[in-house]
N, C-alpha and C positions, 0 to 999 in steps of 0.2 A: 587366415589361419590363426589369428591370434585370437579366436574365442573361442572358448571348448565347443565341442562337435556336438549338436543335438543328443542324437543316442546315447551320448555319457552322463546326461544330466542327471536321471537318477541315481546314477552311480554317485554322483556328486552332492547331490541334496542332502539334507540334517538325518542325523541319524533316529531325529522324531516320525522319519516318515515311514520307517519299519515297524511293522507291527509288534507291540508289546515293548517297547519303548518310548519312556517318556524324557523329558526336559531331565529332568533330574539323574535317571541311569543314562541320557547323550553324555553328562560331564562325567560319571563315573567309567564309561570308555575311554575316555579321553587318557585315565593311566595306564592305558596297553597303548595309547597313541593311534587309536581309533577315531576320527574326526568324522569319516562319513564312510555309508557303505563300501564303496569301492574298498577300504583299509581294511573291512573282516574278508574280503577276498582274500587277504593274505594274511590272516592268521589263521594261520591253521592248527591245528592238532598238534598236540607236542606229543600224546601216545595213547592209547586204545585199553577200553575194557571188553572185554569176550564174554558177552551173554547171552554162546548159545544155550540152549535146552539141553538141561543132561537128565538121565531116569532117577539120580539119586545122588545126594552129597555124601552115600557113603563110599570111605577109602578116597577123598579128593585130598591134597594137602593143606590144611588149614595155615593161617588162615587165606580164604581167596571168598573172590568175587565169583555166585554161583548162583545158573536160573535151574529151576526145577519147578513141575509142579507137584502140589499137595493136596491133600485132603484134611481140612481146619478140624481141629480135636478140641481136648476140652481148654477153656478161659480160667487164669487163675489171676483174679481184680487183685491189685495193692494194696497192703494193708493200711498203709499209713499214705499221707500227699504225695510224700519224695520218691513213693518207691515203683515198680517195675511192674507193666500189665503184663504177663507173659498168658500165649497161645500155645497150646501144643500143637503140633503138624505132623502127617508123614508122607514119606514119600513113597516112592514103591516098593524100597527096602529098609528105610529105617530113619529113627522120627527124629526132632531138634525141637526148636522153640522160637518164635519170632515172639521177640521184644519190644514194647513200645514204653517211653517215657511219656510222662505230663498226659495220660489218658483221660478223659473228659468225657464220665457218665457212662451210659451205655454206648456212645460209639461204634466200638469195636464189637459189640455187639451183633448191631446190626446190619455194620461193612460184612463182618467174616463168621455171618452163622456158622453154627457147630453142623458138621456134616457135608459143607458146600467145598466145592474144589477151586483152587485159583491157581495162577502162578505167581512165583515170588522171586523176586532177585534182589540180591544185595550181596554184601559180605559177612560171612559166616567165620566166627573164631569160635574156641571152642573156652570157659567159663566152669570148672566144677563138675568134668569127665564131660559137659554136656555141651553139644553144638548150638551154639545158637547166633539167631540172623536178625542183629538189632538195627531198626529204622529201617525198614528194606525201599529199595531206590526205586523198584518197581512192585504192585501187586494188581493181578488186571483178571478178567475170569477166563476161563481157557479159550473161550471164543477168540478171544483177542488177542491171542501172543504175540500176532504179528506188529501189536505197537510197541513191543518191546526190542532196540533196535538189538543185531544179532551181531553185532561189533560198535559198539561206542565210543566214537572218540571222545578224547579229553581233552580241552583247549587250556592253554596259558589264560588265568583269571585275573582280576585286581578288584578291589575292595567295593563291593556293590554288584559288581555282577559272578551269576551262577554259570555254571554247567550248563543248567536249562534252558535258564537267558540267552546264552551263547550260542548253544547249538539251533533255537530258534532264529536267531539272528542272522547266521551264518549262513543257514536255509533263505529269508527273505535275503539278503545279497545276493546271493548265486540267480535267483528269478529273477533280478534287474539285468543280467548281462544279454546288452544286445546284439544284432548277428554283426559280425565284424568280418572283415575278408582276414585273409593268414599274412602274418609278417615276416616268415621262418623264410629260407628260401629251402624249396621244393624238395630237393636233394639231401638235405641235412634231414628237413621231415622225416623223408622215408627213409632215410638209415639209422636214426633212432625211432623209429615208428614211434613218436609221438602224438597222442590224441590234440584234437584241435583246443584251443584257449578254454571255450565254456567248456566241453566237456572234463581238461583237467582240472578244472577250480572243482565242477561237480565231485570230479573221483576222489580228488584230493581233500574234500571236508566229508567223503564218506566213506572211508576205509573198511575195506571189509577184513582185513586183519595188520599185526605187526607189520609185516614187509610192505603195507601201502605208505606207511608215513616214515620210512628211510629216505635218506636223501637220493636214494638211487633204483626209488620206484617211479615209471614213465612219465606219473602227470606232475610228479615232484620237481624231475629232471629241466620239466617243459616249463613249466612256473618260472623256474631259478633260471633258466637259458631266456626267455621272456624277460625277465628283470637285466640281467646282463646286457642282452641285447640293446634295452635301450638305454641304457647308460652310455654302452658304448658308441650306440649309432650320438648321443651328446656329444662324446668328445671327437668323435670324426667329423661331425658339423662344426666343431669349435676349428679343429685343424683346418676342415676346407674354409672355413671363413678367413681363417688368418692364411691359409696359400694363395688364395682368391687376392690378398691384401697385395697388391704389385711390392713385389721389396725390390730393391735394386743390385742389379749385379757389382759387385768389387773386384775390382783386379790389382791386387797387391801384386809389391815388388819383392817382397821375399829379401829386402833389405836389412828390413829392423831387425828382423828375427836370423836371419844368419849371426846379426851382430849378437845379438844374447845368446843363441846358440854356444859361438865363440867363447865367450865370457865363462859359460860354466865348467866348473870343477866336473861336473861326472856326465855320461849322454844317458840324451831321455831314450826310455824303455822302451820298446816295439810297441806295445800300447799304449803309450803316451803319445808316436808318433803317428800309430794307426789313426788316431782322435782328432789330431792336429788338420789331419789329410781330409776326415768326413768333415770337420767343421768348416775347411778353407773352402771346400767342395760345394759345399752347402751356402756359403758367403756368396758364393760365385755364382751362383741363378739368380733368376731374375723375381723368384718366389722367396716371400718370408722365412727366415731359420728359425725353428722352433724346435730347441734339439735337449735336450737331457745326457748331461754327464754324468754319469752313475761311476764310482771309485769309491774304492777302501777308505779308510782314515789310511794316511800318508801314502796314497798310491800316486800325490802330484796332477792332483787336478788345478792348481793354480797356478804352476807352469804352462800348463794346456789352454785354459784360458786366456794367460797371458799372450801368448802367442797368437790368438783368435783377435785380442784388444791391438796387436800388432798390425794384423793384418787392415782392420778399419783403419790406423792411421793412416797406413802406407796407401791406403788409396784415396786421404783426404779427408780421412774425415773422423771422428771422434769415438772413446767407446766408455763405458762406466761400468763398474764395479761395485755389486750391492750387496752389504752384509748385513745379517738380523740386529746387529748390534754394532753398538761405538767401541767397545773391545775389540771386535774383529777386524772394524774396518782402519781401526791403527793395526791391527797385526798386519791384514790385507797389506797396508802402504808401506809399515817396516821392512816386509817382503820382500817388495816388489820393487822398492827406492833401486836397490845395488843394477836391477836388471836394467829397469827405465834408465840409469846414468848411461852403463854400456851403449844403449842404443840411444842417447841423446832425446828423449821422449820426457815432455814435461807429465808429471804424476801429482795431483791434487787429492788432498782427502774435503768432504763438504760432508761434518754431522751439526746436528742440534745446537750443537754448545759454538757455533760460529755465527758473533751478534757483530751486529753495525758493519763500521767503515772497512773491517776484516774480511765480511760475508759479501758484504758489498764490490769489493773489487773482485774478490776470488766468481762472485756471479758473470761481472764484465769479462773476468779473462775468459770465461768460459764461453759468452756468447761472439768474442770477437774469435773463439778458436786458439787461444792460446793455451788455453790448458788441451793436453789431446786424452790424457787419461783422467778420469773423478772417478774415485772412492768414497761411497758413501752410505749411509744410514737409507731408510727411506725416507731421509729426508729431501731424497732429491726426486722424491712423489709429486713434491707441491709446486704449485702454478708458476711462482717468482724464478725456479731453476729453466734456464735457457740455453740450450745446446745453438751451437755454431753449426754443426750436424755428424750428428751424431747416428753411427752406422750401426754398433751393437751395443745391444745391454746384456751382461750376465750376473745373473741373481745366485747369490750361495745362502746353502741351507733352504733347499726348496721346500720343506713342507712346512716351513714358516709361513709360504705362499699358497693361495692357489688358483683355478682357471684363470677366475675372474681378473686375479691381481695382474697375472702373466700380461692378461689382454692390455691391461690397463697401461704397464710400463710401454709396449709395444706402441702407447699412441705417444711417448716424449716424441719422440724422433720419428721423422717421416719414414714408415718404411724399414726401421730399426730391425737388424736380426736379434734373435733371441737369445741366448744360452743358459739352462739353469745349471748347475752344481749342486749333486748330493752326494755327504760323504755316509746315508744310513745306505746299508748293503738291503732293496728290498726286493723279496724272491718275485719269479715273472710276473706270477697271479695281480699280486699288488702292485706292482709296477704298474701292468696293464691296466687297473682299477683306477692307479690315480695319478699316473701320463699317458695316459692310452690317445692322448693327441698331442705327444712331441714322438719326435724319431729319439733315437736311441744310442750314447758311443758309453763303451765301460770299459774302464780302466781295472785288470785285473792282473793285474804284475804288480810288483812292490819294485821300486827305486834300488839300485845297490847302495852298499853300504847300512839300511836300516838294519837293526841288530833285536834277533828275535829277543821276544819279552817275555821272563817265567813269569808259568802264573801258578800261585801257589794256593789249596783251598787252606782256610785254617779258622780254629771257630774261635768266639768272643770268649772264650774261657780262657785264653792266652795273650790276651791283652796289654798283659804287662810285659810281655817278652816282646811283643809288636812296638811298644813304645821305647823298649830297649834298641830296637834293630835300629827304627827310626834316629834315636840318639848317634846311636854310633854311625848311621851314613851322613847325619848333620854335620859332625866332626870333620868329615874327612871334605867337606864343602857342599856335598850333595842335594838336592830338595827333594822335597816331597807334597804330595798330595792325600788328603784324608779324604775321603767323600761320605758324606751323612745323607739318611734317606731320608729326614721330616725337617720343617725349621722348625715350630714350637711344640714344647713339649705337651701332648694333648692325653686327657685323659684317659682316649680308647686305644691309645697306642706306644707298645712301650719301645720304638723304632727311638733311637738316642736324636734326642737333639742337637742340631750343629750349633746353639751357643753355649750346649752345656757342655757338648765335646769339646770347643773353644776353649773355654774357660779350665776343665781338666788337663789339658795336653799343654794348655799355657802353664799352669802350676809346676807340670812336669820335668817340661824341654824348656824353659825361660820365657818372661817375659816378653821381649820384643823380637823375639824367633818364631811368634804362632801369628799366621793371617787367617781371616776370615771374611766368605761373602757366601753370599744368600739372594735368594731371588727377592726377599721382601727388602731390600737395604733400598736407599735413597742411589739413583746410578751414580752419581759422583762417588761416594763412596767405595761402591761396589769398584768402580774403575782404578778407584786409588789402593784399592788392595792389590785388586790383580797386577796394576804398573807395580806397585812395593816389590811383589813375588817376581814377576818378570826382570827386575833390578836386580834380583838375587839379596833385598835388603833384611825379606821372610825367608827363613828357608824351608816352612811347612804351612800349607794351604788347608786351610779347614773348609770343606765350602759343601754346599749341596748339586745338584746335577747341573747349576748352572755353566761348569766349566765344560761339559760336554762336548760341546760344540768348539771345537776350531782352535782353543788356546794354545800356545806355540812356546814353551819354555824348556829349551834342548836342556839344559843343567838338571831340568826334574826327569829322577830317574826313579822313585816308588810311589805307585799307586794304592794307596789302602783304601779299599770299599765297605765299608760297615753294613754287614744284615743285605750282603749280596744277592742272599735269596729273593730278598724283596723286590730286584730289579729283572727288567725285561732282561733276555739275552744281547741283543740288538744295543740297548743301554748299555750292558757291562761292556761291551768289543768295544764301543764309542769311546767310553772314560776309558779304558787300558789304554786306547792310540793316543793319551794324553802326555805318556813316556815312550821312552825307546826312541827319542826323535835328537837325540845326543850321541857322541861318543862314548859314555858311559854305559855298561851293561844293564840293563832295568828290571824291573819285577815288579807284577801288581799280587797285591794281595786279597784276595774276596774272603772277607770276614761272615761268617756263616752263624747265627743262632741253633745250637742244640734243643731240642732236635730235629733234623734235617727229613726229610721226609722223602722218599725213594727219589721220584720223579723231581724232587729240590736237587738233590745229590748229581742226576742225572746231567740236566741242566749246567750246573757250574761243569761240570766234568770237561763238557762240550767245550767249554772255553778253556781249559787245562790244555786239550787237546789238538788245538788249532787255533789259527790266526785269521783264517781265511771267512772276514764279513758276510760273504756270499753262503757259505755252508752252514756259520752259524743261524743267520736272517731266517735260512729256510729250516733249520732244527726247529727257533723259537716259533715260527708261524703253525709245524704242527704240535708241538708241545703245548702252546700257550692259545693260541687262536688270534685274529685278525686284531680284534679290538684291541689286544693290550700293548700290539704288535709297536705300532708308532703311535700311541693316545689317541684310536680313534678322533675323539672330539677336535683337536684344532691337527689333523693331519690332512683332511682333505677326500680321504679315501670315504665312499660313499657308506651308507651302513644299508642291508640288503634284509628283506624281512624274510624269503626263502632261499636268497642263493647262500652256499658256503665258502667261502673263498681258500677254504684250507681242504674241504673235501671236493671241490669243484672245480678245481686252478686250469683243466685243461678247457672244461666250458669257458672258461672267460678267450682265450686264445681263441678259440672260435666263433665267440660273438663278436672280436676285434675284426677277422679275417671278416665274416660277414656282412660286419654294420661298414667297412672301410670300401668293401664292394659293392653293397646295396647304393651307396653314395655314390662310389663313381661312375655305375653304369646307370645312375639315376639320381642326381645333385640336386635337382629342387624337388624329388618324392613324390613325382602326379603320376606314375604310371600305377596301376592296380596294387601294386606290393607295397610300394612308397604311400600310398594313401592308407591303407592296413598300417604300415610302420610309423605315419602320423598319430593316428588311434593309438598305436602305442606308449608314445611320447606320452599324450595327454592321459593314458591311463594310468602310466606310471610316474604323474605330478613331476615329467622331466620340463619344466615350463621355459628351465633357459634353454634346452635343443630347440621348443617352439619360437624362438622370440630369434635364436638365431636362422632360422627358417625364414622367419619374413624379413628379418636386417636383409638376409641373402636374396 
């Protein structure tokens, strides 16, 4: 199974092998991300011109796109090089003028003698009371209207290729696809009666009007369910690979965790305990845990986990703790020190900055089992870290991560369960897109005692009242946070810089009361700011989105976001949960540039509004779309050339339920359907579902 399937070959060969394609227009597809036929299967049409036949362009709305035929009148040549060959024409009711530049000789002459009839299409604006149709896109003699197509699509271009180009192109792909069985199961077919694979590539690159190229026209629907599907039939092969992995069952004592139970000041939430129970549950088979924690910012997912690292010890054996960063995973230990004492549980941190005879022994305790808990960077990725045995590993900040990483932590420890932690709230759709091979616990209750957070809009024209308010909560002991959207100040962007804000806000509020960090800083650095601010020795944070994630400083009680607008929604909820984690009342502020533009205003409003991760996630997915959702690029979620994930959310749900059943009632895919839904793998360049195919 690990070579493509005969019948796809074509589909796969140089895009030299279509006709009217050469070496040189192969690399100018390549900017639509075209590599070989099979890739103009899916691009399709972004939207259509209407060139039926009408009797007359008079009374149409100028300007449009219009076929008619005519009857060629009189030529009036250019006077001068530069200037304009114009024809007069009429139709059946009334005449215009077709336009040609850079005419050459008689030509035109003897294309469109005076007296002969043709048909014409182009677009007609009207010039000087007078209509006219300059460069027309088609002119053919009446016999042949039928090569003028009678709905045109229009395809997404890039610099070298045409219209023309394309739509020949499009046509020689569609003729390579060979007969393949159906992957659909039967039942979903016939309830959305969708046409089979070749025929909707066919319909779908030949629209015969607007409503073919919606997203919620049949062979559209079929394309996009098609791409889904095997995505997801990917991560259900990824899941049954790692269930298939024997994990071993745990039987905790429920010791350690009474003890920190005990310990705490307030009890955890009905859903913190709900998570507790799926995760122990899940420990307790004899199958791998591969399980995703989805929670708020401060909903106490690392309670929850903690509890899950409990349970490994209690039945002998070890569990670790990974955070995107050396910041975190000293917050992570700060944390978690008071709880590990209560329950008498040794707690190690292992980052980077641990050299020699330090790293050294901290390795031995770990392999002789005397450390039970490690926190760490991924640094404890690499070969020299040596688990005594190690039962789980839980990963926070999972879309630092992705499949591949997950699999990879899974082989430290034999058998290791899984657990990731994410505190971005993301709506089902994407969930499903980019864990659709972990189970699922969400923590959707806040902790008592948090204390809601105003949030107030207010634009950069008020600047200096914001640096007032600032002043007077520094007095009273209070911190704060500034967050800047750019680090250096660039030409195309007049987004403020966080060292020019530094530098301003230091002039303002003192000297050694302004910190600053940045994702470009050397990390020592960056680390010695954030400990400064965490010491309370800053009491205002200048920093860019890198505090995002996870920072833990209960005394900061105001958030200022500068050119809020600029940020996803999903981003602002993240940075506001960077306050309101103190006794003190908090407030962020989203600093807005004038002016703000309906759907800007809208936006922020939403987070004025509510608190709740989940509601905002799903505003920004349809407000903003997938891409900007969690930075496509290093999030993990796949990019789809026809599905939509914000108009489609309930297809994806569907290709989950189906690719998770096609697998079960058919694990290694040799019955008739399973071999179709191989075809599809390979059709859709899913190459790791094939490679897990044959591992399996």
């Amino acid at each position: 199974m690990s070579t493509r399937p005969e019948p796809l070959f074509p589909l796969f060969a140089g895009l030299e092998t279509l006709a009217g394609v050469g070496p040189k227009t192969a690399q100018h597809f390549a900017g639509l991300g075209v590599l070989a036929p099979r890739d103009l299967l899916f691009t399709l049409p972004q939207s259509g011109i209407d060139r039926r036949l009408i009797d007359t362009i008079e009374g149409a709305p100028f300007p449009a796109t219009l076929t008619v035929a005519v009857t060629i009148g009189k030529h009036a040549p250019p006077r001068n090089k530069t200037g304009a060959y114009r024809i007069q024409v009429s139709d059946r009711n009334t005449a215009f003028q077709l336009v040609f530049f850079h005419a050459r000789g008689d030509y035109w002459q003897r294309q469109l003698p005076e007296g002969s009839r043709r048909i014409v299409s182009g677009r007609v604006e009207v010039f000087d009371n007078i209509p006219q149709m300059v460069h027309p896109d088609f002119i053919v003699p009446e016999a042949e209207a039928d090569s003028i197509p009678r709905f045109e699509p229009v395809y997404p271009l890039t610099h070298g290729v045409t219209q023309k180009l394309m739509y020949k192109a499009t046509r020689g792909a569609v003729a390579l696809i060979p007969q393949m069985g159906e992957w659909i199961d039967p039942s979903q077919l016939a309830k959305e009666a969708w046409p089979d694979f070749a025929s909707a590539v066919a319909s779908a690159h030949d629209p015969a009007s607007l409503s073919d190229i919606s997203a919620a026209a049949p062979a559209r629907m079929r394309l996009a369910y098609d791409e889904l599907l095997a995505h997801q039939i990917t991560l259900a092969l990824a899941r049954q690979v790692e269930r298939r992995k024997k994990g071993r069952a745990l039987h905790p004592t429920g010791v350690l965790q009474d003890k920190v139970l005990k310990s705490l000041p307030y009890k955890p939430t009905g859903a913190q305990r709900r998570a507790i129970s799926e995760i122990i549950a899940d420990m307790a088979t004899d199958q791998r845990m591969n399980r995703l924690l989805q929670g708020d910012v401060g909903a106490g997912k690392t309670l929850v986990a903690f509890m899950a690292l409990l349970a490994a010890v209690e039945a002998g054996g070890q569990g670790v703790l990974m955070a995107p960063t050396e910041i975190l995973a000293r917050q992570h230990l700060q944390g978690l020190q008071p709880l590990a004492e209560s329950a008498g549980v040794v707690l190690e941190i292992l980052t980077g900055r641990d050299k020699g005879g330090e790293r050294a022994a901290k390795l031995h305790a770990l392999e002789r089992g005397d450390i039970h808990v490690l926190v760490g960077t991924h640094a404890v990725f690499q070969e020299t870290v040596v688990f005594h045995d190690l039962r789980l590993a839980v990963v926070d900040e999972q879309h630092r991560f992705g499949v591949r990483q997950r699999l990879e932590l899974g082989r430290k420890g034999r058998h290791a369960d899984v657990l990731v932690m994410t505190a971005t709230p993301i709506p089902r759709s994407l969930a499903l897109a980019q864990y659709g091979d972990m189970d699922v616990s969400v923590l959707d209750e806040k902790p008592p005692g948090r204390k809601p957070i105003q949030t107030v809009l207010i634009s950069t024209d008020r600047y200096e009242e914001v640096t007032e308010r600032l002043r007077a909560a520094m007095a009273e002991g209070r911190q704060c946070y500034w967050v800047c959207p750019l680090v250096e100040e660039s030409e195309v962007s007049d987004l403020t810089a966080a060292e020019e804000r530094f530098k301003r806000l230091r002039a303002v509020l003192g000297e050694g009361m302004v910190g600053l960090v940045h994702g470009q800083m050397p990390p020592a650095d960056k680390d010695a700011a954030m400990a400064a601010f965490q010491r309370g020795e800053t009491k205002l944070l200048v920093a860019t989105t890198v505090i995002e994630v996870g920072v833990d400083v209960p005394n900061a009680s105001i958030m200022v976001i500068e050119r809020a607008e600029s940020f996803g929604l999903a981003q602002l909820h993240q940075l506001r949960g960077r306050v309101g984690r103190g006794s003190a009342a908090s407030s962020c502020l989203l600093m807005y540039q004038n002016p703000l533009t309906e759907t800007g205003r809208q936006r922020l409003e939403v987070l004025r509004e509510t608190e709740d991760g989940f509601v905002i996630a799903e505003t920004d997915l349809k407000m903003r779309g997938t891409g900007d959702l969690i930075g496509t690029a290093q999030s993990g979620v796949p990019r789809f050339r026809v599905a939509d994930l914000e108009k489609q959310a309930a297809l994806m749900a569907v290709a989950q339920s189906d690719a998770r059943k096609l697998l079960n009632d058919d694990p290694t895919l040799d019955s008739a359907r399973g071999r179709a839904a191989r075809l599809l793998l390979w059709l859709m360049r899913q190459d790791e579902a094939i490679r897990l195919i044959s591992v399996g």
